[in-house]
C-alpha positions in Angstrom: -233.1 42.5 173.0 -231.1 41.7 170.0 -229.3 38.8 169.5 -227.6 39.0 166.0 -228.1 40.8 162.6 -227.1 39.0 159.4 -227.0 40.4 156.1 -226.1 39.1 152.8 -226.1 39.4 149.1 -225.9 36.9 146.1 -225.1 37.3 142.8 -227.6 35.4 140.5 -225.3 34.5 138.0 -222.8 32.7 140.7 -226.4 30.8 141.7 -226.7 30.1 138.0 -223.5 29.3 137.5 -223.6 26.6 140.5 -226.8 24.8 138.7 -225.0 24.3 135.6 -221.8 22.9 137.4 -223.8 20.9 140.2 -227.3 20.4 138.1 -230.3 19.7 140.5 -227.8 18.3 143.2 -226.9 22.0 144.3 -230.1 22.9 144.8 -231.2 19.6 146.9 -228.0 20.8 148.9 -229.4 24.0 149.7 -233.2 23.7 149.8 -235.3 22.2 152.7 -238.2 19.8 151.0 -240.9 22.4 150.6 -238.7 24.8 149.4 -237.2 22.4 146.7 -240.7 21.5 145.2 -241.4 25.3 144.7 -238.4 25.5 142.9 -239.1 22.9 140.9 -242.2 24.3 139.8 -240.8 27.7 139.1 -238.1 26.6 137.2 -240.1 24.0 135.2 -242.9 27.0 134.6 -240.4 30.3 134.4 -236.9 29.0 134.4 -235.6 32.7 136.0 -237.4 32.6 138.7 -236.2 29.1 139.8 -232.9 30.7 139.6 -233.8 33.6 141.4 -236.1 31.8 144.1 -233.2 29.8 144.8 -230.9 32.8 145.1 -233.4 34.2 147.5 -233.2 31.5 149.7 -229.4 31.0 149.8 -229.1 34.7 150.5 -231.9 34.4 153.4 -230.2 31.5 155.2 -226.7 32.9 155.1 -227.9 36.0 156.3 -229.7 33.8 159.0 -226.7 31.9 160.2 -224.6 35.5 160.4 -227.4 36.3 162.7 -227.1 33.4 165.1 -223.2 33.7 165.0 -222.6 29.9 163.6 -222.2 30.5 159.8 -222.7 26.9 158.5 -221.3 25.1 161.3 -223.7 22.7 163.4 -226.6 22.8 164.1 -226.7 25.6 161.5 -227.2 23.2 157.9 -228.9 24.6 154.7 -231.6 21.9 154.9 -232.6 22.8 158.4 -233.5 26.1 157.5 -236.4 26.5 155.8 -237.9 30.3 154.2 -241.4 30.6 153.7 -244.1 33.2 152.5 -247.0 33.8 155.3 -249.8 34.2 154.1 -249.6 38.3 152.9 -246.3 37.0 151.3 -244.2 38.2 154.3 -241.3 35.8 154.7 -240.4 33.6 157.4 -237.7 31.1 158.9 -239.0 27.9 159.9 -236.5 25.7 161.4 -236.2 22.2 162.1 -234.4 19.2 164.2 -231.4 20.3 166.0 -231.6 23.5 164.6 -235.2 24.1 165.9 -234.0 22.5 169.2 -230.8 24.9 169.7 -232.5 27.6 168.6 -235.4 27.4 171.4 -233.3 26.3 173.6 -232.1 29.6 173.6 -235.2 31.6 173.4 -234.7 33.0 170.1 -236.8 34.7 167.2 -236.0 35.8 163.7 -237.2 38.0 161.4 -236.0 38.1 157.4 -236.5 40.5 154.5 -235.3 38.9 150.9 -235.5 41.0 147.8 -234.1 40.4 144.7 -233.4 42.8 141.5 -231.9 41.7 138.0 -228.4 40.1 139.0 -228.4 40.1 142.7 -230.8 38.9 145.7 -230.1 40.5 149.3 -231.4 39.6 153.1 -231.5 41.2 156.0 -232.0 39.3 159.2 -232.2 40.1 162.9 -233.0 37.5 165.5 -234.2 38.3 168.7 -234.1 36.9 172.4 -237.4 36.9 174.4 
């Protein structure tokens, strides 16, 4: 049965933007610890990417939070929501601490779709109950 669907869409250039205001800070703010040293290696290989990989992952977890009705309110934080590539590069959410917890709890799963094309990366999430 569904629970929630979430989508979203980001304009690169605001993510841009945000990194020039906020430097690194912004993206520490956003990005759980294995998605911050990927970024970090993107941007310090292909500085686009970095931008876009991290526009990919805002997009995904805002999508995600639409999905489980609590926007950014608690237990819902950026950090605690982690997207990762499986190994055929499908992506993922993996959660973690009270986020993880509540979302159990509750008998929940998700499943996300990020793309992203020149100035804009888009998600679509729906999370199901078991």
């Amino acid at each position: 049965m569904i629970y929630g669907i979430g989508t979203d869409i980001c304009d690169v250039r605001r993510i841009q933007a945000s990194l020039e205001r906020h430097g690194e800070r912004f993206a520490e703010r956003v990005l759980a610890v294995g998605e911050l040293a990927t970024w970090r290696a993107r941007s310090a290989r292909w500085p686009e990417r970095g931008v876009r990989f991290l526009a990919t992952r805002f997009s995904a977890k805002e999508s995600f939070s639409k999905a489980i009705g609590l926007g950014m309110t608690m237990p819902m934080s950026w950090r605690r929501c982690e997207v990762v590539n499986l190994p055929g590069g499908r992506p993922a959410i993996v959660l973690h601490g009270a986020l993880k917890d509540w979302f159990e709890a509750r008998g929940l799963r998700c499943h996300i779709s990020v793309t992203d094309e020149s100035d804009y990366a888009a998600s679509f999430c729906v999370v199901e109950k078991d």
